[in-house]
N, C-alpha and C positions, 0 to 999 in steps of 0.2 A: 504493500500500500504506500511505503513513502517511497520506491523509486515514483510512483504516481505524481505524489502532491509536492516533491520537490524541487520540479520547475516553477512550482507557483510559490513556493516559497522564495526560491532563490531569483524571482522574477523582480520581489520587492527588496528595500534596503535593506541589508543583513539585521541593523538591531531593529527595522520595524516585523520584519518576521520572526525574530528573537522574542519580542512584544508579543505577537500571535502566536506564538507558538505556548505562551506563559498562560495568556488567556486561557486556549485550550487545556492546559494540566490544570488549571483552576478549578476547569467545571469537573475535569477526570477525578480530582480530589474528593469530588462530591457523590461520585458513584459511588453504587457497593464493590469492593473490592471479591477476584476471584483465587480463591487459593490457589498458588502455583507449588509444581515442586520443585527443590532445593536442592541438589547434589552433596552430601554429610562430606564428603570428600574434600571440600573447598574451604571447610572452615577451621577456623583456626583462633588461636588468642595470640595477639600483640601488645606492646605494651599494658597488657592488663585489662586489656578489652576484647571481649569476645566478636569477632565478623564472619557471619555465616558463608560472605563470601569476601575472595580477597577484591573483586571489581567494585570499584567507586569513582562515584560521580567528583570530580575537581573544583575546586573554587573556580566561580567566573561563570556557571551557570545559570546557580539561580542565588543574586546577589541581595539576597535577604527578603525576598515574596516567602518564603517558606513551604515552597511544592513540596515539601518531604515528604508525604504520604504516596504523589503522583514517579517520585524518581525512585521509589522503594518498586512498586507496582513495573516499573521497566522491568527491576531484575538487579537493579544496584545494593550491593551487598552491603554499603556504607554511603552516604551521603554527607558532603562537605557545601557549606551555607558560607560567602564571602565573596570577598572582602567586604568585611563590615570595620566601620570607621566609629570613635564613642559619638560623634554629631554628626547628622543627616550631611549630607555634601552632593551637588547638583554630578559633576566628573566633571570628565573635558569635552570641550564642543563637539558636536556632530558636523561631518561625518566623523566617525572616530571606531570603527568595525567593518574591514573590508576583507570578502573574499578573494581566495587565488584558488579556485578551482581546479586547475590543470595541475598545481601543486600538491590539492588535499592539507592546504595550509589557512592557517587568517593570521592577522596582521589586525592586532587591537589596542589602543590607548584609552579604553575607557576611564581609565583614572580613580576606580576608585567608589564608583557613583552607587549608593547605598541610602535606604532611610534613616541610618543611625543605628546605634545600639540599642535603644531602649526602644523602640519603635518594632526591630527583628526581636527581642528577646518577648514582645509581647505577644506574635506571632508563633513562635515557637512554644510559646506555655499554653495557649489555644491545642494546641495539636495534642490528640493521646499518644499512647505508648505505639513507637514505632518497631520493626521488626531486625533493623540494623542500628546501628552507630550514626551518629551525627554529631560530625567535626564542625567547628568553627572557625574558620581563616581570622585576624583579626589585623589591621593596619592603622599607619594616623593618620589623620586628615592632612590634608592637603597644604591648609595655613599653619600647621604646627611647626615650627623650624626643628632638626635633630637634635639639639640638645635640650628640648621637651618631648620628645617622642614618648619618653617611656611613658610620659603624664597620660598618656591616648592610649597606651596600651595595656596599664594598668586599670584605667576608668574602662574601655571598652571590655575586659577582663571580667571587671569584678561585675559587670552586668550581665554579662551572656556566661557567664561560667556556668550557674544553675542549669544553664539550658543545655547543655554541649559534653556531650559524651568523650571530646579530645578539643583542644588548643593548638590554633597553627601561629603563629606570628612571621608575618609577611614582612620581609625586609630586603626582597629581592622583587620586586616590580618595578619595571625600568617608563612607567607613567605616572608617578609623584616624583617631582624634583628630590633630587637628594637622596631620595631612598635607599637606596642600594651603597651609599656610602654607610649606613647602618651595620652595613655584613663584615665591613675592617674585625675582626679578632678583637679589637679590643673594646670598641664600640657594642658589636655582638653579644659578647662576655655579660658586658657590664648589664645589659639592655636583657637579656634573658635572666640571666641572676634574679633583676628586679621583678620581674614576670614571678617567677620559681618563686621567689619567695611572699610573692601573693596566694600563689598554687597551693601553699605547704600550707600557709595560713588559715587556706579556707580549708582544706584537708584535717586539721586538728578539731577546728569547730564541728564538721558535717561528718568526718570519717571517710570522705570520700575524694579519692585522687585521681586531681584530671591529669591526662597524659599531658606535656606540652610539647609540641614540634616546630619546627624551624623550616621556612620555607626558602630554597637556594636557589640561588644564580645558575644557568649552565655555561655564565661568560666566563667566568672565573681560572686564572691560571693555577697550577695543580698545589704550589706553594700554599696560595692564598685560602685555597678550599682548605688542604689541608688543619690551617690555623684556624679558619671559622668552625670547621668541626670539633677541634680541640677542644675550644675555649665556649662553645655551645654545652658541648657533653660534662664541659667543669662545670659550668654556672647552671646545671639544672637539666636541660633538654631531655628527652627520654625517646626522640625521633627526627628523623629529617625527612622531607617530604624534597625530593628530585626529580624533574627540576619545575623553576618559572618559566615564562616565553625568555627568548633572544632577542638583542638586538642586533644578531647576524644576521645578513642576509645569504648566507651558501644555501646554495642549492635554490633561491628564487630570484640571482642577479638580476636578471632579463624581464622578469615578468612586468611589467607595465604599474605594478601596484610596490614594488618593491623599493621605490626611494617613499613613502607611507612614513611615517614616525611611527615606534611603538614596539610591539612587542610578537615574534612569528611564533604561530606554534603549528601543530598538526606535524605532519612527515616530514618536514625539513630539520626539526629537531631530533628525531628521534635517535643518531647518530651522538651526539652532544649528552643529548638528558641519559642516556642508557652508560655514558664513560662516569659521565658526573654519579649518578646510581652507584657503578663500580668502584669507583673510587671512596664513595665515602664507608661500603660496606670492609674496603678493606682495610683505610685510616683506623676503623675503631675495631677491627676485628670481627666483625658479623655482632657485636656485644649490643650495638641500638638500630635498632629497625628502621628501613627508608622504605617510604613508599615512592614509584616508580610511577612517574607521569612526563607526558610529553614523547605525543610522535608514536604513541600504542592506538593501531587500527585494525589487529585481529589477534585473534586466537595467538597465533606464533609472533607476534609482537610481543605479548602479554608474557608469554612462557620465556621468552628472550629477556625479557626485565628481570622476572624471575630469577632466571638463573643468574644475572647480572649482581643479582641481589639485592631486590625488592622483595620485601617481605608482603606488602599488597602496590595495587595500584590503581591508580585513577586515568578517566579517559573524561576527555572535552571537545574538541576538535571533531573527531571520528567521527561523535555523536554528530553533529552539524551534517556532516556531508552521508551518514548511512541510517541514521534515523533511531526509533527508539527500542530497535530488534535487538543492539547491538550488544548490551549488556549480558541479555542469554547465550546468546552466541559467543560473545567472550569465557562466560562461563564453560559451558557444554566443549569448545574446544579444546579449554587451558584440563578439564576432563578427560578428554581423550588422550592427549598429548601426556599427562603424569602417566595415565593407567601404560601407553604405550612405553616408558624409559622406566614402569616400576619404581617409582618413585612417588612419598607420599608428599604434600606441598611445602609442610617444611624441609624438606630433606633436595627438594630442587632447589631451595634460597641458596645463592652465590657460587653455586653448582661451575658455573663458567667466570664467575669472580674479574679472574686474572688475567684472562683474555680480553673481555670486554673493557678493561681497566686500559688497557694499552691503546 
């Protein structure tokens, strides 16, 4: 049905069909929902949280509407809600979401653009008990200069933590000025510490501990990662999420959309975010879990992260260009593929490590 209706989607603006597309899961939310079934095989526990599957939906889809009922019902085994900012923020001007078709890539500078926190965290307390995990991205606004950041990621924290099954903190999107200066080691450090020890805080009070994760650059020369992993894993972290878009353009020089400002993702990344993956699993030893995003558009994507060493992973892009089959299919294949190499899913993490790392 969506090779059908995706020339009429892709006929309008990318975020005005992004918009339609939202609509629709709105009312899908309101349906009764049909049991589906779940392959026991796929699931697993990470940092402390149970995911019936390791496929999940990426920050950047649905940027605080709260479809979580409607992204679970795809087949999404965990659902991440962001970037959410602690005050409402317009983003950056339209157009600011362009496809590159021939690539199976986009090119986005949305900026950010979010209700607030207390606006998604009121969203989110509406919704009953869902059947997966639900991550939270969390960023600063846009007017906050760096050396108040933590002030936004604390305040956006201590709101949405009730609601959020994991914490990511975004310091690598290359559409907020400055941001990604955030990711220096030392800056990093400092800026997760502060987080961690809100974390532990509320964790004493409730008894209950959110994971926090770190979301990275795939620019980054192998040095620099190195140290931001370090100094994440000292001051707190319990995961990294690899990778964000690039500000590369390999692999879409030519394309007519490619001098665009912003950030590419889909298959031109997936060479980059799958080293960055490797890399970080083998800086800490396999010891903290990375989830594996950017540039996964099938089955043997997914098991290639995998064994990269992703312990789960997210898709966004894919989704855009093959519809909302995708997430079954990702499953059912990454299915085939262990029972084919005998192998159970923790036992394929970082499987190919070393190779992929080079």
């Amino acid at each position: 049905m969506y090779r059908a209706v995706r020339p009429l989607l892709f006929a309008l603006d990318p975020e005005r069909a992004h918009e339609l597309a939202g609509a629709l899961l709105t009312v899908w939310t309101k349906l009764p929902a049909r049991p589906g079934h779940r392959d026991g095989a796929l699931s697993r526990t990470v940092f402390g949280v149970h995911f019936p599957s390791p496929v999940g939906l990426a920050a950047g889809m649905d940027k605080g509407k709260a479809l979580v009922p409607a992204w679970f019902r795809m087949g999404f085994g965990f659902v991440e809600i962001g970037t959410i900012t602690p005050r409402p923020q317009p983003g950056n001007e339209r157009p600011r979401l362009f496809r590159l078709p021939a690539k199976d890539a986009l090119i986005n500078r949305m900026g950010f653009n979010n209700d607030g926190a207390e606006e998604v965290a009121a969203r989110l307390a509406r919704l009953g008990p869902q059947p997966g995990p639900v991550g939270i991205n969390l960023g600063r606004n846009r007017a906050t200069p760096n050396d108040r950041a933590a002030d936004d990621y604390l305040s956006a924290f201590r709101t949405l933590a009730p609601r959020a099954d994991y914490v990511a903190v975004n310091v690598s999107s290359p559409n907020t000025p400055d941001l990604r200066a955030l990711q220096s080691a030392e800056e990093l450090g400092r800026l997760v510490e502060m987080v961690a020890r809100q974390r532990d805080a509320l964790a004493a009070t409730s008894g209950r501990r959110l994971p926090l994760l770190v979301k990275l650059s795939p620019d980054e020369p192998d040095d620099a990662l190195d140290a931001m992993a370090e100094a994440a894993v000292t001051a707190g972290a319990d995961g990294f999420i690899a990778t964000n878009t690039t500000v590369s353009r390999d692999g879409v020089e030519q394309h007519s959309r490619a001098g665009e400002a912003g950030g590419l993702s889909g298959t031109p990344l997936r060479s980059r975010a799958e080293r960055t993956c490797a890399r970080l699993h083998l800086r800490t030893g396999g010891s903290v879990p990375v989830v594996g995003v950017g540039g996964i558009a099938s089955a043997e994507d997914a098991y290639r992260r995998i064994r990269a060493g992703a312990s789960l992973i997210q898709i966004y892009t894919a989704l855009v260009y093959q519809g909302p089959s995708l997430p079954r299919r990702l499953e059912r294949g990454l299915a085939k593929l262990l029972e084919r190499d005998g192998l159970t899913l923790a036992q394929a993490v970082g499987k190919d490590v070393e190779k992929a790392a080079r």
